[in-house]
C-alpha positions as CSV (number, residue, x, y, z in Angstrom):
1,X,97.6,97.2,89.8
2,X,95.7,98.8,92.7
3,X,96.3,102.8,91.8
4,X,94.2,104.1,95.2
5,X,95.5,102.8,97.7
6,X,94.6,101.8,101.2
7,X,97.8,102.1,103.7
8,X,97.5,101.1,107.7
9,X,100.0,101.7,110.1
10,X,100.7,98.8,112.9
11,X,101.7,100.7,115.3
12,X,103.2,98.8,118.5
13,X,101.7,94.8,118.2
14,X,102.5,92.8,121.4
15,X,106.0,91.4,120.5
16,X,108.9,91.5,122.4
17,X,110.3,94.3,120.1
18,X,110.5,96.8,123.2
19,X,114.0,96.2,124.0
20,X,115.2,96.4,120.4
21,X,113.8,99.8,119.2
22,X,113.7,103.1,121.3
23,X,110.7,104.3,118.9
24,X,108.8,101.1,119.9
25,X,105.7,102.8,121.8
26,X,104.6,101.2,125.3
27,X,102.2,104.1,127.1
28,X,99.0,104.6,125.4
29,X,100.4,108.6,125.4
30,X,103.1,106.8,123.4
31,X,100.9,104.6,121.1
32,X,98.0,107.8,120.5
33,X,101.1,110.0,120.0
34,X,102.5,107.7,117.3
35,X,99.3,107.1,115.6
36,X,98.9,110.8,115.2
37,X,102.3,111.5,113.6
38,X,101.5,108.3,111.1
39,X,98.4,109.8,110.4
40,X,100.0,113.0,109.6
41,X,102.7,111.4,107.9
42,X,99.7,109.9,105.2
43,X,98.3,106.8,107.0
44,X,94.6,105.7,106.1
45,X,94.0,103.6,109.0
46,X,96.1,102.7,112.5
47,X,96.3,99.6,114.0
48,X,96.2,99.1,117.4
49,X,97.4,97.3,120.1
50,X,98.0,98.5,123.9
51,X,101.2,97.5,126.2
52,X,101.5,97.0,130.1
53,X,103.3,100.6,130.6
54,X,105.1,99.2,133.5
55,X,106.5,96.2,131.8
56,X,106.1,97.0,127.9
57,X,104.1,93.7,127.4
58,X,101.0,93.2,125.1
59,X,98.0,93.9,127.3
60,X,94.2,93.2,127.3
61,X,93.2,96.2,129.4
62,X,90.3,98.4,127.9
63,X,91.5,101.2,130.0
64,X,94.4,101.4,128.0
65,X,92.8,100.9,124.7
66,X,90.0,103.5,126.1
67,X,93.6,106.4,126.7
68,X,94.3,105.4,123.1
69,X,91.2,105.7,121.8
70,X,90.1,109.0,123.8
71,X,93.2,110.6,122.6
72,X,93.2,109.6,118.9
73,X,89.6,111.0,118.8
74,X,91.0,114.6,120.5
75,X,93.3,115.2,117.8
76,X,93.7,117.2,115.3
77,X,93.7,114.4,112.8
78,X,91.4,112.2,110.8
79,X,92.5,108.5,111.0
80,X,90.4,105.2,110.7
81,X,90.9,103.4,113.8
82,X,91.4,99.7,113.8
83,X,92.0,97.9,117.2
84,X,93.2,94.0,117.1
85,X,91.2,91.5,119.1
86,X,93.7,89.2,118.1
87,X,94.4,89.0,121.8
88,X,93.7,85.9,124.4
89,X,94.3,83.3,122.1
90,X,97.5,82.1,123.4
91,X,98.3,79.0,124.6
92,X,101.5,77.0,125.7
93,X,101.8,73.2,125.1
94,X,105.1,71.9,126.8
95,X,106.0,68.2,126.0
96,X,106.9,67.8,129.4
97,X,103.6,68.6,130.5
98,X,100.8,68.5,127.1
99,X,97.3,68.4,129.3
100,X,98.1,71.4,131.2
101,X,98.7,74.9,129.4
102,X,102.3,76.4,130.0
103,X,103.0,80.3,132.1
104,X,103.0,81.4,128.4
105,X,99.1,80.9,127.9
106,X,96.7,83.6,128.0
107,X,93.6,82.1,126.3
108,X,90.2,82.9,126.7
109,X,87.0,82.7,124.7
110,X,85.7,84.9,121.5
111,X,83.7,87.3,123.1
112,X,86.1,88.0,126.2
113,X,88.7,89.1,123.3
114,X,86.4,91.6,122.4
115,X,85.8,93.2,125.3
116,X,87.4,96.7,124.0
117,X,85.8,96.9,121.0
118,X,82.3,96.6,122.7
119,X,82.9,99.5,124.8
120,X,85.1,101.7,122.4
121,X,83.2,101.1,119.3
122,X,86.0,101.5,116.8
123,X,85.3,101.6,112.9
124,X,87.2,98.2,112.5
125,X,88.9,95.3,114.5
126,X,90.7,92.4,113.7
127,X,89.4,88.7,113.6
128,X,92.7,86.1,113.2
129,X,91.1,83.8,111.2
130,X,92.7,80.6,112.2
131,X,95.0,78.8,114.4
132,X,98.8,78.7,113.9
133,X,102.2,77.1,115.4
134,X,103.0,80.7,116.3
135,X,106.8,80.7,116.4
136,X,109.6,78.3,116.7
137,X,109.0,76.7,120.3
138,X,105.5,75.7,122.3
139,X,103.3,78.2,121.4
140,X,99.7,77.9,119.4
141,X,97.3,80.5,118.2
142,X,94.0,79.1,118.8
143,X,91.1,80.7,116.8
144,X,89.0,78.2,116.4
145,X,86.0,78.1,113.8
146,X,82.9,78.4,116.1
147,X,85.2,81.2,118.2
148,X,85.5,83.1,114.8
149,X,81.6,82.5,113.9
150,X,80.7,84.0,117.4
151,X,83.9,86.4,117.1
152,X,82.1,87.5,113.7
153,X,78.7,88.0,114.9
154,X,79.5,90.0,117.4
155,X,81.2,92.6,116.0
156,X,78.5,92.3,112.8
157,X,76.0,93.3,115.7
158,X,78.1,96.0,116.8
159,X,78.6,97.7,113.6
160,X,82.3,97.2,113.2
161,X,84.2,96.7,110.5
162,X,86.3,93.5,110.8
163,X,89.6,93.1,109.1
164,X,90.1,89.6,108.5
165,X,94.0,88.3,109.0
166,X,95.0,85.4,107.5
167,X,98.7,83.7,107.8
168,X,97.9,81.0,105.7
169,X,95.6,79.6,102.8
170,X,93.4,77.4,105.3
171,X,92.7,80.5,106.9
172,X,91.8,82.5,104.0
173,X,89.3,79.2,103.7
174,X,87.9,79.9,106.9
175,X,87.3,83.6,106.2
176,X,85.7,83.1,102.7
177,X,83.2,80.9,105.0
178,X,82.1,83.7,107.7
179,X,81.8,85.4,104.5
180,X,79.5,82.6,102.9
181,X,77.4,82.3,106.0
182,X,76.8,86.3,106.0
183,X,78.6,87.1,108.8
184,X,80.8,89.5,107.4
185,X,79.0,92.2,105.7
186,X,80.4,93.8,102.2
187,X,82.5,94.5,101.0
188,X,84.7,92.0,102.7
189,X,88.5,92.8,104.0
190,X,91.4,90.3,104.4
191,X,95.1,91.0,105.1
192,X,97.3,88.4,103.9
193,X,100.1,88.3,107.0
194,X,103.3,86.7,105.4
195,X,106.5,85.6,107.0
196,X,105.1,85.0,109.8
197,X,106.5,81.7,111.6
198,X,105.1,79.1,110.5
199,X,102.5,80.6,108.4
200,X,102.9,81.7,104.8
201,X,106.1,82.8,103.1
202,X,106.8,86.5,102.0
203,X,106.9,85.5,98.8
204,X,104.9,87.3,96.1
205,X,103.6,84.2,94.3
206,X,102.5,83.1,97.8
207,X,100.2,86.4,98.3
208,X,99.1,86.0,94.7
209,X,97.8,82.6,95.2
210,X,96.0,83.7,98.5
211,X,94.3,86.6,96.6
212,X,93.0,84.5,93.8
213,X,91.4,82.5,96.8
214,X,89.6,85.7,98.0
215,X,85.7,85.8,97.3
216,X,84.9,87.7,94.8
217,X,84.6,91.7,95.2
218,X,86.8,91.4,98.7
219,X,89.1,94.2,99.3
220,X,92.5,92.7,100.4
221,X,96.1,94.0,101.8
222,X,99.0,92.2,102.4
223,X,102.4,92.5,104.7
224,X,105.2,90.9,105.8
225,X,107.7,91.3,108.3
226,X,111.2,92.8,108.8
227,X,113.0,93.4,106.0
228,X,110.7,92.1,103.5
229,X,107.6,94.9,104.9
230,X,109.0,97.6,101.9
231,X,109.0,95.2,99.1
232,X,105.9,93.3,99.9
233,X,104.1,96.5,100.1
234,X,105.4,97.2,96.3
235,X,104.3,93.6,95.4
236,X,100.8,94.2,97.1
237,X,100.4,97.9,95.1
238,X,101.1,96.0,91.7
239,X,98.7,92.8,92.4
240,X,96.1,94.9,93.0
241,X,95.9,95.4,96.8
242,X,97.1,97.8,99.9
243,X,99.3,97.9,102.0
244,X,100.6,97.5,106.0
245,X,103.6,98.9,107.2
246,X,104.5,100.1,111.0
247,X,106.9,98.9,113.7
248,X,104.6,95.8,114.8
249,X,106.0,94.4,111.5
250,X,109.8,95.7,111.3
251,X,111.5,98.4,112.9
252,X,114.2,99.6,110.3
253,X,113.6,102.4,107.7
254,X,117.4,100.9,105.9
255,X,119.4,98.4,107.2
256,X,121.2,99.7,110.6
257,X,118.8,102.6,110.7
258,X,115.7,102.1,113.1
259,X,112.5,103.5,111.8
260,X,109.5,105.4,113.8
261,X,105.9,104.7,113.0
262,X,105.8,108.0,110.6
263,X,109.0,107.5,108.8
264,X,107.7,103.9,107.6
265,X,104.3,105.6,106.3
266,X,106.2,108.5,104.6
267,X,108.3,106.0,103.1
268,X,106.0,103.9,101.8
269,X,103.8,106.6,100.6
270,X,106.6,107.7,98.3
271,X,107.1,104.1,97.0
272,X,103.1,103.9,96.2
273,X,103.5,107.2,94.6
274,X,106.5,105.9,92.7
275,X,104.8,103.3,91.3
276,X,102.5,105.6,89.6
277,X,99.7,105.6,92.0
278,X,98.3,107.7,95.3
279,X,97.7,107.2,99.3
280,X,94.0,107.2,99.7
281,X,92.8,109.7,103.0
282,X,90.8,108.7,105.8
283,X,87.6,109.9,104.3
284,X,88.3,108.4,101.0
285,X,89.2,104.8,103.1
286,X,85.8,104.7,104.2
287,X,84.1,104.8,101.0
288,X,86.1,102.0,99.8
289,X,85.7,99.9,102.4
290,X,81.9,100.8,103.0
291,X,82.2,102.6,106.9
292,X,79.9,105.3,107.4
293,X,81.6,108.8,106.5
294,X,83.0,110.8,109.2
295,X,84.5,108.4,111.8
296,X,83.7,106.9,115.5
């Protein structure tokens, strides 16, 4: 059991979850605002991704990651800031059509996707460590291995942190390489994503036999989505990891109730605390996972 523990809040993520939720936030105002309150609500780190304001889509844009950013830093609060670069690696394969990449494709190379963290310098960022049939229709992932080994080095040059997300055992493979090949400095940090389509299962045997795949002395969370977020972050606590929670991943607190961003941090941070064991601060985050004390 993992009694010190590590708890990030995904804040917005890039799916189509605007229509669904009011508390789903689009403007970077919106996204800063709500990593504030999860911060003051208990949350270690915030993970970050910006929307088009105009039509609530993900986005790419630094400028927006830069409002996000700039306003984070202004605050009142201390919060480990961890922006994805998970973004770019879309593409669309329609039967009709295989050689030529569908309107849903937005794919570009390793270093394009992290065109943010270059000029924001956050503490940490996220490399997707593999490629997945992302959903139930025509869409792929694409991370490819020699994108991640660039991906990698990159942000090793830069000083950030990388988190490493894997959906699936392969990709935990693939991540305990970059580690191999010292291109991930220590102490190494993987979040198991599960119930992802088609990726692994939110199951907790499933994130157990991904974490006995994990080099040793690696750090590791785990989530899953919708209803299963609260229960995996229990499961994680008591094998010995941290936890995600946040309305990227599931936007009720109960069922018919819709959460905010705060209200799933406060209520995970009772469950750790439940369970016998405490929410780690922002300070104490960055000893454990080796950044430099004090913050970007």
């Amino acid at each position: 059991m993992n009694r010190e523990v590590i708890v990030t809040c995904a804040l917005t993520g890039a799916g189509d979850t605007v229509g669904r939720s009011e508390h789903v936030p689009v403007t970077p105002h919106q996204i800063a605002r709500a990593a504030i309150d999860a911060a003051r609500a208990g949350a270690t780190v915030v993970h970050v991704h910006v929307r088009d304001p105009a039509t609530g889509q993900g986005s790419r844009r630094t400028e927006l990651y830069r409002e996000v950013v700039e306003r984070i830093r202004a605050s009142d609060v201390d919060v480990i800031i961890n922006l994805t670069a998970g973004m770019g690696g879309d593409l669309q394969i329609r039967d009709a059509e295989p050689a030529a990449p569908g309107p849903d494709s937005d794919l570009i190379g390793a270093r394009e996707r992290l065109a943010h963290v270059e000029e924001l310098r956050p503490e940490m960022c996220t490399l997707d460590c593999g490629s997945l049939n992302f959903g139930d229709h025509d869409l792929i992932y694409v991370s490819t291995p020699e994108m991640l080994r660039a991906g990698a080095r990159r942000v090793q040059e830069l000083g950030v942190k990388p988190e490493l997300e894997v959906f699936d055992t392969g990709h935990v493979w693939m991540a305990s390489q970059l580690v191999a090949e010292g291109l991930i400095d220590d102490p190494p940090l993987f979040q198991l994503c599960t119930g992802i389509a088609y990726g692994t299962p939110a199951q907790p045997r499933m994130v157990q036999a991904m974490a006995d795949l994990l080099p040793v002395g690696a750090l590791w969370a785990a989530f899953a989505i919708g209803r299963m977020q609260l229960p995996m972050a229990a499961q994680a606590v008591l094998l010995g990891g941290h936890v995600r929670v946040g309305l990227e991943d599931n936007l009720y607190l109960s069922r018919g109730v819709k959460a905010t961003n705060a209200q799933l941090v406060e209520r995970v941070r009772t469950l750790i605390e439940l369970l016998g064991a405490r929410v780690l601060s922002p300070a104490e985050g960055r000893d454990v996972l080796g950044l430099p004390p004090g913050g970007g």
